[in-house]
C-alpha positions as CSV (number, residue, x, y, z in Angstrom):
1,X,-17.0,5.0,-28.6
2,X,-19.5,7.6,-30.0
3,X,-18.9,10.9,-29.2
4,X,-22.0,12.7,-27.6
5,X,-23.9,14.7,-29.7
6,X,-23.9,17.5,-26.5
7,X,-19.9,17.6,-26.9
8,X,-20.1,18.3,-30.4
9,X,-22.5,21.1,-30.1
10,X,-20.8,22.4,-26.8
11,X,-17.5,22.6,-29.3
12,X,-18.7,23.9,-32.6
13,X,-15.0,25.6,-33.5
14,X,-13.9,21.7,-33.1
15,X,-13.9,18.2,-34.8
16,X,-14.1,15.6,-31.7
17,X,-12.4,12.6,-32.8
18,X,-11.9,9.2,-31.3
19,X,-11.9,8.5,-27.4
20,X,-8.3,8.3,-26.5
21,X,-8.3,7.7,-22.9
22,X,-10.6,7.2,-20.1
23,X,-10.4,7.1,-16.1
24,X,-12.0,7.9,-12.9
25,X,-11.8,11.6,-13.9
26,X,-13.4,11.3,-17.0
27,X,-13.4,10.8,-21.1
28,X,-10.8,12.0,-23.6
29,X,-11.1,12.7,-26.6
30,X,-8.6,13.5,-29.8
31,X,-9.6,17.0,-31.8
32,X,-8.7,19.6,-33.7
33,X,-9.2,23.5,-33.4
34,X,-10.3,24.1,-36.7
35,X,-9.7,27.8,-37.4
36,X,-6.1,27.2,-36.2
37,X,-5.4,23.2,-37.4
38,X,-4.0,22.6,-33.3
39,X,-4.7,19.2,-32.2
40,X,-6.0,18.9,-29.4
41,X,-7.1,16.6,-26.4
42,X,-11.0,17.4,-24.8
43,X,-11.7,15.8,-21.5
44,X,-15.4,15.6,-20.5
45,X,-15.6,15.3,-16.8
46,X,-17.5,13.2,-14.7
47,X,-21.7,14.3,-15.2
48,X,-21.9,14.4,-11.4
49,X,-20.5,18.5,-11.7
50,X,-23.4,20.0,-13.9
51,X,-25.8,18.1,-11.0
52,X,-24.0,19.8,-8.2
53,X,-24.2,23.6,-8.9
54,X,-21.9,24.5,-5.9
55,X,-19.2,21.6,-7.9
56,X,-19.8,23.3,-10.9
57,X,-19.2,27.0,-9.5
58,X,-16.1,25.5,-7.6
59,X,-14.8,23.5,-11.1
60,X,-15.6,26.8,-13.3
61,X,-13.1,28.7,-10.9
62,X,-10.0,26.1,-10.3
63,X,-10.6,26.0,-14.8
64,X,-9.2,29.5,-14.9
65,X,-6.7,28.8,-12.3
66,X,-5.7,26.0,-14.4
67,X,-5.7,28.2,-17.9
68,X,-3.0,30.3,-15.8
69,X,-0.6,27.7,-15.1
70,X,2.2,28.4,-18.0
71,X,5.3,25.9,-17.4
72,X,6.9,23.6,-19.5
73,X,6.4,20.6,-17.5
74,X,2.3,21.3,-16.9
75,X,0.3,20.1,-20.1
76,X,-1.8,23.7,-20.9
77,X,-5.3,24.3,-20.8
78,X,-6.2,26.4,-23.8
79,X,-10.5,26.4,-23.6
80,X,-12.5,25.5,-20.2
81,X,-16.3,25.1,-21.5
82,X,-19.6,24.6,-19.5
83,X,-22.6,23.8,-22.1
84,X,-25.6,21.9,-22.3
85,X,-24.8,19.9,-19.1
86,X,-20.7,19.4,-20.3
87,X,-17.7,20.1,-18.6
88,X,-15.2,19.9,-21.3
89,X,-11.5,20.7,-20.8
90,X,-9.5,21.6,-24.1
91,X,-5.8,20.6,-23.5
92,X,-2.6,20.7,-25.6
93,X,-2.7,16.7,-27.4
94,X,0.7,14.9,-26.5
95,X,1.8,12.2,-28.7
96,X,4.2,11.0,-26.7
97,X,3.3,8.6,-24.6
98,X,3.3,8.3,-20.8
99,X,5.7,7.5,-18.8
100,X,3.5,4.3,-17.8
101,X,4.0,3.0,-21.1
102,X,7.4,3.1,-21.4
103,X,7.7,2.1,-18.0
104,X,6.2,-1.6,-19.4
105,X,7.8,-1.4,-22.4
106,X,11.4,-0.8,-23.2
107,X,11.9,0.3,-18.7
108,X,13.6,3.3,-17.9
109,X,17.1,3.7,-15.8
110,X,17.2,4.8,-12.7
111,X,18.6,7.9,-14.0
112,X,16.3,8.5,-16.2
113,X,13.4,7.9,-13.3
114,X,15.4,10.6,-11.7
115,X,15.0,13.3,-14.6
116,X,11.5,12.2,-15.1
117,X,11.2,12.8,-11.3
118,X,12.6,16.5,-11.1
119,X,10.5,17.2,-14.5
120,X,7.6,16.2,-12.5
121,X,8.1,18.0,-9.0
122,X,9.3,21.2,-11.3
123,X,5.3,21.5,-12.8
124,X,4.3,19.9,-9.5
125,X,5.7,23.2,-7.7
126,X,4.9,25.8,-10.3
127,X,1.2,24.4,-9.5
128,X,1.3,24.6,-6.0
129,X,3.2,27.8,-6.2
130,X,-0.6,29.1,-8.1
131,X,-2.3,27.8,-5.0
132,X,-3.4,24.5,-7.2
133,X,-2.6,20.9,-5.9
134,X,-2.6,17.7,-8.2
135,X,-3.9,15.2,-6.1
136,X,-3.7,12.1,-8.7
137,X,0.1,11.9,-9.6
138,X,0.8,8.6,-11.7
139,X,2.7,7.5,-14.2
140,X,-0.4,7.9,-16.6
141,X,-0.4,11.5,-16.0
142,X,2.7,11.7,-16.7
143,X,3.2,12.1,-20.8
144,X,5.6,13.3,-23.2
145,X,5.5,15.8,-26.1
146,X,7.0,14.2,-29.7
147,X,10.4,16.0,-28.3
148,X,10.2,13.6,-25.3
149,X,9.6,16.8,-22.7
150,X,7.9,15.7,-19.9
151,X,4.4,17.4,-19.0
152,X,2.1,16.7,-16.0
153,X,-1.5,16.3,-16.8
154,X,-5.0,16.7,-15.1
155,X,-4.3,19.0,-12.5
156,X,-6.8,20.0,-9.8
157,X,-9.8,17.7,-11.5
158,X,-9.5,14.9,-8.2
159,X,-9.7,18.1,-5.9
160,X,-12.9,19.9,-7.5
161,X,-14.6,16.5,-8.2
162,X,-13.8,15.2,-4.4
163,X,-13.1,18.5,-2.3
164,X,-9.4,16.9,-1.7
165,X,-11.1,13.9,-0.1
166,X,-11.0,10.4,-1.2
167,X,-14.1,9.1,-2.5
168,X,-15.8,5.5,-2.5
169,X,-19.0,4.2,-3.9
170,X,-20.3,1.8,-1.3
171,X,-19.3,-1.4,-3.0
172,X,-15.9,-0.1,-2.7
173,X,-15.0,1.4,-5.7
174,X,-12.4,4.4,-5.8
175,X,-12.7,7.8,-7.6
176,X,-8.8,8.1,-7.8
177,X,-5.7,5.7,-8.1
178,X,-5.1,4.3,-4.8
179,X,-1.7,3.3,-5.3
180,X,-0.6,6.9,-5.2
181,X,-3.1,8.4,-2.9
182,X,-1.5,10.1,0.4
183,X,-2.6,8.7,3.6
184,X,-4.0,12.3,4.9
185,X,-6.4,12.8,1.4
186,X,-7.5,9.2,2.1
187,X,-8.7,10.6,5.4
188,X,-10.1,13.6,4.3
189,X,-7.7,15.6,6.3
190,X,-6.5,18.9,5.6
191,X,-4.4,18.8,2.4
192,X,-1.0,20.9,1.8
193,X,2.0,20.4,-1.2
194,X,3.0,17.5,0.9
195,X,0.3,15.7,-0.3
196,X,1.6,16.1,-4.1
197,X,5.4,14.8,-2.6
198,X,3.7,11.9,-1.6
199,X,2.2,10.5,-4.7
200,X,5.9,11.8,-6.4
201,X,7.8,9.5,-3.9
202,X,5.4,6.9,-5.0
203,X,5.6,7.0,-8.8
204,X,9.7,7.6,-8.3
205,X,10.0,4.5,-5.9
206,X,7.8,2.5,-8.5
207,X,10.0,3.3,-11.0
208,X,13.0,2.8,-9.5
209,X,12.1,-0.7,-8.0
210,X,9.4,-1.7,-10.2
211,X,7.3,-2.6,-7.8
212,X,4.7,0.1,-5.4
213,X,5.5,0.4,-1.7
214,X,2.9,-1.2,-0.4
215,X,1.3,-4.8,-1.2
216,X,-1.9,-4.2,-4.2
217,X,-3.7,-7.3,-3.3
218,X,-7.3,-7.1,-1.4
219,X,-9.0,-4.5,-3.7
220,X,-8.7,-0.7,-3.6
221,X,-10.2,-0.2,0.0
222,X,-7.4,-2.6,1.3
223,X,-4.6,-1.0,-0.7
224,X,-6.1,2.6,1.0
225,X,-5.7,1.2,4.2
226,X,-2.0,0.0,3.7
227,X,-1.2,3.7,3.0
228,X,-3.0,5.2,6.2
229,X,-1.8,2.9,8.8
230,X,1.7,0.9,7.6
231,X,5.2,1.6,6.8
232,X,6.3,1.6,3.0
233,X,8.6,-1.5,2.1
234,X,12.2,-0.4,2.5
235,X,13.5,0.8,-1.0
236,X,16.4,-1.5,-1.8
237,X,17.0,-1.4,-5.7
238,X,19.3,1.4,-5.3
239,X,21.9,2.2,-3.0
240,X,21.4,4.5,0.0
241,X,21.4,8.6,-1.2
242,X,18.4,8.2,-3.4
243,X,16.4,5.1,-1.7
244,X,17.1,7.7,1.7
245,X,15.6,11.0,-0.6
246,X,12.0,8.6,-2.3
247,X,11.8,7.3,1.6
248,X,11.6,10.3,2.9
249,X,9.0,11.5,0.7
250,X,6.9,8.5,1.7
251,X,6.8,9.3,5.2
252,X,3.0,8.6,6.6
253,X,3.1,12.1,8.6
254,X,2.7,15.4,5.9
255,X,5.5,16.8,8.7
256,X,8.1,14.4,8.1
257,X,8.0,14.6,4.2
258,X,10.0,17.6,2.5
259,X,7.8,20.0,3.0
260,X,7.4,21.4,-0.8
261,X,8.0,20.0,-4.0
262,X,10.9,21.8,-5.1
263,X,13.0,21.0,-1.8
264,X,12.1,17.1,-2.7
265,X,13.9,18.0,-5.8
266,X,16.9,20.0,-4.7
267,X,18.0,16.9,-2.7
268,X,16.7,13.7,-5.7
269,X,19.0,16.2,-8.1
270,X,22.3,15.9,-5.4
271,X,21.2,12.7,-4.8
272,X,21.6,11.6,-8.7
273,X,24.7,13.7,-8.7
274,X,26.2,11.2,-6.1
275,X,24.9,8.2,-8.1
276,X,25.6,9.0,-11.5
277,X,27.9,11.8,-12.0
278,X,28.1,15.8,-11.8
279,X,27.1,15.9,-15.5
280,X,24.8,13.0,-15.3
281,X,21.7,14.8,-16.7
282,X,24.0,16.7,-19.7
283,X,24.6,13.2,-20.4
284,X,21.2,11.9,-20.0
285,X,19.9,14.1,-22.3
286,X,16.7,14.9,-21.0
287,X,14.9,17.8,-21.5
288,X,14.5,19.1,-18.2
289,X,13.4,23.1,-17.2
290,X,15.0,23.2,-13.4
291,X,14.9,26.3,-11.0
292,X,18.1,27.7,-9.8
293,X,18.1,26.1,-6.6
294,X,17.8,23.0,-8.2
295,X,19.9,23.2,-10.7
296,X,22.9,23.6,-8.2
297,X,22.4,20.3,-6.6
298,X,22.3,18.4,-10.4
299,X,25.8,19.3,-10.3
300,X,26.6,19.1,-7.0
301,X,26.6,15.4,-5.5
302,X,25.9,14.8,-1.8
303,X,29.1,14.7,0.6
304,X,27.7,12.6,3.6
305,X,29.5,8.9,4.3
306,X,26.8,7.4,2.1
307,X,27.1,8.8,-1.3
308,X,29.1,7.9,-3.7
309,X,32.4,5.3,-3.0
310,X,30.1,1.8,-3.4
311,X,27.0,2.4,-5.9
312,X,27.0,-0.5,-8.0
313,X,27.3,1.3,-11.5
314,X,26.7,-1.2,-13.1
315,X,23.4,-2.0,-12.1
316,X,22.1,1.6,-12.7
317,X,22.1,1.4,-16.0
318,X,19.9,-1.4,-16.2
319,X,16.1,-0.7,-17.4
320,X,13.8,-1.2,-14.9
321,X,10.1,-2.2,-16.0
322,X,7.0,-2.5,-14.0
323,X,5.8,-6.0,-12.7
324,X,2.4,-5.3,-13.0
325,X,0.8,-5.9,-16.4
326,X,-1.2,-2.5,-15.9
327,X,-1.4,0.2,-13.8
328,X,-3.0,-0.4,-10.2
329,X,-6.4,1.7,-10.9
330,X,-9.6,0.6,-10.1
331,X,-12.6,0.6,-12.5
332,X,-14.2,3.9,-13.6
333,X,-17.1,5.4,-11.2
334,X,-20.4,6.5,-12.9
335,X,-20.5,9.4,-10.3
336,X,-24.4,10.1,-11.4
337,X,-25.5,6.6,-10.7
338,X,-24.0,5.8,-7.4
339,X,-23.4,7.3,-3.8
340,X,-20.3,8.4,-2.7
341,X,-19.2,8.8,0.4
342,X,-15.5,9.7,1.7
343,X,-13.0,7.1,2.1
344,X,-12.3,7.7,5.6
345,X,-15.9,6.4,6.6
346,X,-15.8,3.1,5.6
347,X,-11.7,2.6,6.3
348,X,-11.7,-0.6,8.7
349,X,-10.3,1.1,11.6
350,X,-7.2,-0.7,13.2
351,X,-8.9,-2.6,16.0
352,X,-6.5,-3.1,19.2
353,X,-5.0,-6.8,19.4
354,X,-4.6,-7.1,23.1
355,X,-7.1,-9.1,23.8
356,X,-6.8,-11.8,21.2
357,X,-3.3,-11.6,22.0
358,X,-3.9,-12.4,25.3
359,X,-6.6,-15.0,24.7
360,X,-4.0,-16.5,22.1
361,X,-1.0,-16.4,25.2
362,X,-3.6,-18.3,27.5
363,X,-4.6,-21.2,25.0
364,X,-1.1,-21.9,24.3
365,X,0.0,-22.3,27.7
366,X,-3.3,-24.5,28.6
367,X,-2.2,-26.4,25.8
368,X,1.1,-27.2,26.6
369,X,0.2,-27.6,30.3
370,X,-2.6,-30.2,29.4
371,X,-0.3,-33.7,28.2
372,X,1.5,-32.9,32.0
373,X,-1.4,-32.3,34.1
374,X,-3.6,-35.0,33.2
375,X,-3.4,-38.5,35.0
376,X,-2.0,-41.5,33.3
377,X,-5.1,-44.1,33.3
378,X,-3.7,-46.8,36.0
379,X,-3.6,-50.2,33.7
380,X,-1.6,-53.0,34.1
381,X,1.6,-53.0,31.6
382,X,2.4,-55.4,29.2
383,X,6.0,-54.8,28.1
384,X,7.9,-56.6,25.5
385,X,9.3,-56.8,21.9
386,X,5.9,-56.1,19.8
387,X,7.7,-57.8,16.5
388,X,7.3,-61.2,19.0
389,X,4.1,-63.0,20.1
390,X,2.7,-61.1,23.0
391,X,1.4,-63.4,26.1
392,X,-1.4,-62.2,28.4
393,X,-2.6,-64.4,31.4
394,X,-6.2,-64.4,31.7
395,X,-8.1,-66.1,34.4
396,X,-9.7,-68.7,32.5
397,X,-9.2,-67.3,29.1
398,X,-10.2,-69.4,26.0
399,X,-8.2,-69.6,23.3
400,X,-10.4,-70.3,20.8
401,X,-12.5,-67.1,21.5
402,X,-10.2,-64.6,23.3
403,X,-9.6,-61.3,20.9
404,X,-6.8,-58.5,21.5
405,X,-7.3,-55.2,19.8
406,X,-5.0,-52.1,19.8
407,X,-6.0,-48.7,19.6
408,X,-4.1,-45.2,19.9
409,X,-6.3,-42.5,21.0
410,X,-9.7,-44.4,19.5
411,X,-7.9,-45.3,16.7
412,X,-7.7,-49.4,16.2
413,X,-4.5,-50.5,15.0
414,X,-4.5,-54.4,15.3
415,X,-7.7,-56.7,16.2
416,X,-6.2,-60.5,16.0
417,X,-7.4,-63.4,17.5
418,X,-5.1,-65.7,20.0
419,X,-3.0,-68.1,19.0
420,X,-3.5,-72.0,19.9
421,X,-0.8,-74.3,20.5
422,X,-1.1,-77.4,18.7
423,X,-1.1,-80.6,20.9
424,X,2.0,-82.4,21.6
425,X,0.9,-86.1,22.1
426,X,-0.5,-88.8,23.7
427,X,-0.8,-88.4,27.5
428,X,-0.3,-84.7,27.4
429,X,-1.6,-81.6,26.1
430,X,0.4,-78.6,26.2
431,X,-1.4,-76.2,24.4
432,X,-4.9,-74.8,25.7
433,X,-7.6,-76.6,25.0
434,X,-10.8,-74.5,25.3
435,X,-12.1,-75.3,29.2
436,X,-12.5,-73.0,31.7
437,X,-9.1,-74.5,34.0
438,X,-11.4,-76.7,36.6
439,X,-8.9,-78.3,38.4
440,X,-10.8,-80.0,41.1
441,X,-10.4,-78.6,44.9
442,X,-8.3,-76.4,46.4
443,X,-8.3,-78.0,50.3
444,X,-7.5,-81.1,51.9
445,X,-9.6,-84.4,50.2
446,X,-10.7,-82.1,47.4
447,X,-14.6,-82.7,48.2
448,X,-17.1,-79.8,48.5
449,X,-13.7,-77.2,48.0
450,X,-14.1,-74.2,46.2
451,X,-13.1,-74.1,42.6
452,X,-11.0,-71.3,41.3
453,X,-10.4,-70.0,37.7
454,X,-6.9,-70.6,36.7
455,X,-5.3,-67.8,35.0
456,X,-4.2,-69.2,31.2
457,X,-1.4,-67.6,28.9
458,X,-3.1,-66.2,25.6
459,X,-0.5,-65.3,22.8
460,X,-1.3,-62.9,20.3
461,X,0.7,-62.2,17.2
462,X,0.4,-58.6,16.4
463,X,0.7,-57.2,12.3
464,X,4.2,-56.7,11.2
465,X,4.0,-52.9,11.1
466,X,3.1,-52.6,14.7
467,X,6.3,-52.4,16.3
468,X,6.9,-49.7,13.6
469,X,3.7,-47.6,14.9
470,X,3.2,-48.1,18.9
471,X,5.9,-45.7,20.7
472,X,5.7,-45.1,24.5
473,X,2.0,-46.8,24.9
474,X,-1.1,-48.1,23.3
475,X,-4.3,-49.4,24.9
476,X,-4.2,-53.2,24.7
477,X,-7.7,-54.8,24.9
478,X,-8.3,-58.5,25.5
479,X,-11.4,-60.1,25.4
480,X,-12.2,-63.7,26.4
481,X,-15.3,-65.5,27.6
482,X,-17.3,-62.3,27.3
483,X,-15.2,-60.4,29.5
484,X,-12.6,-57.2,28.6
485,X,-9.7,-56.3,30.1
486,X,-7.6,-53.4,29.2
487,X,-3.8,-53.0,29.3
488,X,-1.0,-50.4,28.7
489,X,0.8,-52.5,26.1
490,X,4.8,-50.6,25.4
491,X,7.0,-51.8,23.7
492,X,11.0,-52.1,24.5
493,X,12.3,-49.1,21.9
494,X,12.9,-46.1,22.8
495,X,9.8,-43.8,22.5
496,X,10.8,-41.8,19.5
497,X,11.7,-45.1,17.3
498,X,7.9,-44.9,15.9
499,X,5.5,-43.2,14.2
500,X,4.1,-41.7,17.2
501,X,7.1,-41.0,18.6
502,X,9.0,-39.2,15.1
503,X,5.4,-38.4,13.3
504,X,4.9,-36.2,16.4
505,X,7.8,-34.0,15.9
506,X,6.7,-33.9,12.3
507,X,3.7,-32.9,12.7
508,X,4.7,-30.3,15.4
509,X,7.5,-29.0,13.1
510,X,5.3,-28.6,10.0
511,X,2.5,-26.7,11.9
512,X,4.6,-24.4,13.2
513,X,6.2,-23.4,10.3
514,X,3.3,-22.9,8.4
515,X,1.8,-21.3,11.3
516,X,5.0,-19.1,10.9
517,X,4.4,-18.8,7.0
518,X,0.6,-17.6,7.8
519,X,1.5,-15.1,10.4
520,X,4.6,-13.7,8.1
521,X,2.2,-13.1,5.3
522,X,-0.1,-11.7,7.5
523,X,2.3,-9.1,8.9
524,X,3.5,-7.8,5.6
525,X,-0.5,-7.5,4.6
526,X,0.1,-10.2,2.2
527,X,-2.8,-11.7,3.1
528,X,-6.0,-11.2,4.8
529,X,-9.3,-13.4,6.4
530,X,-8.9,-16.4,3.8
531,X,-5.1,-17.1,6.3
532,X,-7.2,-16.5,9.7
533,X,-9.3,-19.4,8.3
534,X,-5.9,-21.4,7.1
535,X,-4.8,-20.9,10.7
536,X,-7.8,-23.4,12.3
537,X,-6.7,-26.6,11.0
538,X,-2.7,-25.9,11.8
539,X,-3.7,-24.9,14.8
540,X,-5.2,-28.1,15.3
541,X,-2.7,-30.5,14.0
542,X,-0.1,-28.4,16.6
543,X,-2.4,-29.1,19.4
544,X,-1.9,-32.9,18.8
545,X,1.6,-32.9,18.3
546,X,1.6,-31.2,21.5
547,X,-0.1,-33.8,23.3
548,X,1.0,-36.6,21.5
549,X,4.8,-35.8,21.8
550,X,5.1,-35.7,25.6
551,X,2.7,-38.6,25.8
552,X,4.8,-40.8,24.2
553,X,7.5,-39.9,25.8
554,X,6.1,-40.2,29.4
555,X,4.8,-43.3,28.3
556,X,0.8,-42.1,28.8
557,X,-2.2,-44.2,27.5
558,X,-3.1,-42.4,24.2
559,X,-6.7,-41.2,25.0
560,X,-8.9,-39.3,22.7
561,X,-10.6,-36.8,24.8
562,X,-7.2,-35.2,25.8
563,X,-6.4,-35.2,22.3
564,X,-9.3,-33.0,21.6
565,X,-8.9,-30.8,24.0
566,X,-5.3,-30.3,23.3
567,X,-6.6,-29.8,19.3
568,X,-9.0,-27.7,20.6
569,X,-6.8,-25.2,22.5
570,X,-4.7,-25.2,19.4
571,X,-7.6,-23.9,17.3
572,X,-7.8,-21.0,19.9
573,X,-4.3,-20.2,20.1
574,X,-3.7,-20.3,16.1
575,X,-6.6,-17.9,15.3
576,X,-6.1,-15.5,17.6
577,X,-2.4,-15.4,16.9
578,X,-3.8,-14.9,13.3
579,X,-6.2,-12.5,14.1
580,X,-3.8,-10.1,16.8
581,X,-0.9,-10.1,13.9
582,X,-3.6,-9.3,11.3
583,X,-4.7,-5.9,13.3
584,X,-1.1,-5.6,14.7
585,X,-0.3,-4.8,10.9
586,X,-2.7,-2.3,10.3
587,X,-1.0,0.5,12.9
């Protein structure tokens, strides 16, 4: 990327080189202080400051705050200059890497997380000891000199630029690393050290683990959210001492945390004392400039019940690497081309679940309550073995033309027309033979009697796989002569002996345990409105299984509307479930 012609001018003792970096902060640049031949790294910061003369007043002071901090685990500001509408910051150049790069390359140890963590809360507390606070710890601010010391980078720019407040364009994107960010500078509320422990405890759990403490799927505004309103995963790479110490730092209340950096790190150094040995950073070999304090709990391990008798030793020396493929930062904001506005504003606010809870409690019992509530339809049953003709007497029932069809909730199984007997002989005829059963008069001499319709078996052979599929009822309807009749046909085996019967519990089993899955991924923040929608049609298939099970086992005519209503119910229950767990997890 070309260097602007306004930074060369603005720097006339310097040769700007390439662009060596770049982030919601700003541009770095690679130089060289000619009269003296010191490389150097210049950082132009965001244009937004020389448009905002109270920003660039407020920037101009925390510069010479900056220029004063002298540690050697804070990167040094040698030049802080304010030209021709630059803010250029002239910084000591590292060659060294970040600790995000070796984090996904070779991994660290956890004991070498642990050196790299009291190197970082050493500068971190020389800063706030200055009055200055960080505000954007991350494993990219993190880099080493060619000796492999440790030095924090870009202090104080996220608090000028944002007033200690997070800061979102309206499409959602985020001046800062969310990963890191604290839930009380998400909220624009008033910021201490504890702040700074926060995104520590962050970076050291990451490292540690490999993984952040909180799910990074959604976008920024979602990850933002997870860090104002829910519990960090449990820390369960390393035994208890030091998961216990990064926990602690993680706590959502500023008050709960340790309440400076340098008391973080008096108890990480016993804590990696218990883990690794007395002389585990000696051995290490870390550059690391500790205070006194600090210094005696390196060498002095933790005594509690917890410490030291089961850490699995072996598994500490193990490299950890990230699982990400890159660090969890959103895209760069052009501050002079869009409106910001603090995060807080446009934070979803957790919404109370009572209600859909409630709504979700009432569907469920309607929907269980409605296959035992409603009325059997009062048919006539047909029982029998369905793998065997079926005989239905109809009042003068032709053959020829009479039709049975079976259906399950509206859905037709079999249509097959009757059977007819073939005739046995001369003089007799034992099959039907298509009339309408006139058989002359029903009194005494037969003339000018009434004639009645004599009722005449019809046998129906019904597919094969029937007997396989009907359990408990199905709707049996025959038709002869123009005229229906409908029966409850049920067959001899037991209800469950059928695919209505077994393909019920199926289907009730596999809803619920998705339904289960949904609601699981939903409480962990896993997932969002795309599983609210997921949870309609499982809600749907457990309403059926709901009615159909106990309707085949009471031995209820399969109706549709019930069916519905029952699938309907299940709809209700399923999404509100969804939606109460969904809010439930944001508190």
């Amino acid at each position: 990327m070309t260097v602007s012609a306004n930074v060369v001018a603005a720097l006339p003792q310097y040769d700007i080189g390439p662009q060596i970096g770049r982030g919601g902060m700003g541009v770095v640049y690679a130089g060289v202080h000619r009269p003296l031949g010191r490389p150097v790294a210049v950082k132009r910061l965001p244009g937004v400051l020389a448009e905002d003369e109270r920003m660039s007043a407020r920037f101009a002071h925390e510069a010479r705050l900056l220029a004063r901090l002298d540690h050697p685990h804070i990167v040094p500001v040698y030049d802080y200059v304010q030209d021709r509408g630059e803010h250029l910051l002239v910084m000591e150049k590292l060659d060294g890497g970040t600790v995000w790069s070796k984090f996904t390359a070779s991994g660290v140890t956890p004991a070498s997380s642990c050196a790299y963590g009291l190197a970082m809360l050493s500068g971190l507390h020389a800063a706030h000891e200055a009055g200055v606070l960080h505000l954007d710890v991350k494993p990219k601010n993190l880099l080493f000199t060619a000796g492999g010391v440790l030095k924090v980078a870009d202090f104080g720019i996220s608090q000028v630029v944002s007033e200690g407040a997070t800061l979102v364009t309206h499409a959602g994107q985020v001046l800062g690393t969310p990963a890191y960010l604290s839930p009380e500078q998400a909220l624009g509320n008033p910021l201490s050290p504890a702040a700074d422990v926060y995104g520590a405890a962050t970076v050291l759990y990451e490292l540690v683990s490999g993984r952040l403490p909180f799910d990074s799927g959604g976008g920024a505004l979602a990850m933002i959210q997870r860090h104002v309103y829910q519990q960090p995963r449990q820390l369960v790479e390393v035994p208890d001492p030091l998961a216990r110490v990064i926990m602690r730092g993680l706590e959502r209340d500023p008050q709960a945390r340790y309440r400076n950096a340098e008391t973080f790190a008096v108890d990480l150094a016993a804590a990696a004392a218990a883990l690794f040995g007395p002389d585990w950073l000696l051995r290490l070999g870390t550059p690391v400039h500790l205070s006194p304090q600090v210094a005696a709990s390196v060498t002095r391990p933790l005594t509690t019940s917890h410490a030291t008798s089961h850490a699995p030793r072996e598994t500490l020396n193990l490299p950890v690497r990230a699982t990400l493929t890159d660090s969890p930062a959103t895209p760069p904001v052009q501050l002079g081309a869009q409106t910001l506005v603090p995060a807080a504003q446009v934070l979803a606010s957790p919404k109370p679940a009572r209600w859909f809870t409630l709504a979700a409690a009432l569907a469920g019992v309607l929907m269980l309550a409605v296959p035992f509530t409603i009325s059997n339809r009062d048919l006539q049953v047909l029982r029998g073995d369905l793998s065997k003709p079926v005989t239905v007497s109809v009042a003068g029932g032709d053959p020829a033309t009479a039709r049975l069809a079976l259906t399950v909730a509206g859905i037709t199984l079999a249509d097959v027309p009757a059977v007819v007997a073939p005739a046995t002989g001369a003089g007799g005829e034992t099959g039907s033979t298509g009339e309408t059963g006139e058989t002359g008069s029903t009194g005494a001499g037969g003339a000018g009697g009434a004639q009645v319709e004599v009722p005449v078996p019809l046998t129906f052979e019904l597919p094969g796989a029937t007997r396989w599929i009907v359990g408990g009822a199905a709707v049996a309807t025959v038709t002869a002569d123009g005229k229906s009749q409908e029966y409850s046909l049920q067959p001899d085996t037991h209800p469950l002996i059928s695919i209505m019967g077994a393909g019920s519990v199926v289907l009730l089993l596999f809803a619920l345990a998705y339904l289960e899955s949904i609601l699981r991924s939903l409480r962990r923040r896993q997932a969002g409105t795309g599983a609210v929608i997921v949870a309609a049609p499982l809600g749907f298939a457990l309403g059926v299984a709901v009615w159909l099970l106990p309707s085949v086992l009471l031995r209820h005519t399969p109706d549709v509307w019930p069916a519905l209503v029952c699938g309907g119910l299940g709809v209700a229950a399923a999404v509100c479930t969804a939606v109460a767990t969904r809010r439930a997890a944001l508190r």
